[in-house]
C-alpha positions, 0 to 999 in steps of 0.5 A: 500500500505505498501508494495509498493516499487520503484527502480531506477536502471542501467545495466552497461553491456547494458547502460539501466536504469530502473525504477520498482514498487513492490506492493506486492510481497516483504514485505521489500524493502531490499528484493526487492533489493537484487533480482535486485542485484542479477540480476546484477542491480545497484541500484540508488534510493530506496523508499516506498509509503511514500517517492515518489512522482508520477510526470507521474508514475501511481500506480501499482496494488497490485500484489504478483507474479509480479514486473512491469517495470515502465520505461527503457531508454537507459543511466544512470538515470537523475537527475532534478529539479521538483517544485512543489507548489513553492519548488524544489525537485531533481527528477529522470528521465528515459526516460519520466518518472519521479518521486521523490524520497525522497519528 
């Protein structure tokens, strides 16, 4: 799963929020995210398998040809706190989903 990346992102003109996982299809995350700006998504966070944390996000499967919508929510993304083992992370949310960005 090298290649696995995560973008929080927001579209202003539809106040959506997204999250969405790349497995694949782009072999830096810079690539990733230049697609979604292109796109005219605001990127909120960026992260790789070694750097996130799944609170109720299952894993994408390897997929060259697609990137996959993980979650949309009406609004701006949310920040929370998640504990795990004790220690508080600042976690982001969209809709019902959540994951950490930077463990």
């Amino acid at each position: 799963m090298s290649n696995y990346f995560r973008i929080t992102g927001y579209i202003k003109e539809r106040d959506i929020s997204i999250i969405i996982d790349s497995n694949g299809m782009f072999d830096k995350v810079w690539q990733f995210s230049s697609y979604l700006v292109q796109k005219n998504i605001k990127i909120v966070e960026v992260g790789s398998n070694d750097k996130i944390q799944d609170v109720n996000i299952e894993p994408a499967e390897y997929d060259k040809n697609h990137i996959f919508l993980r979650a949309c929510a009406k609004g701006q993304p949310q920040y929370i706190d998640h504990t795990i083992d004790g220690e508080i992370f600042k976690a982001i949310q969209v809709g019902e989903k959540v994951y950490i960005p930077n463990i």
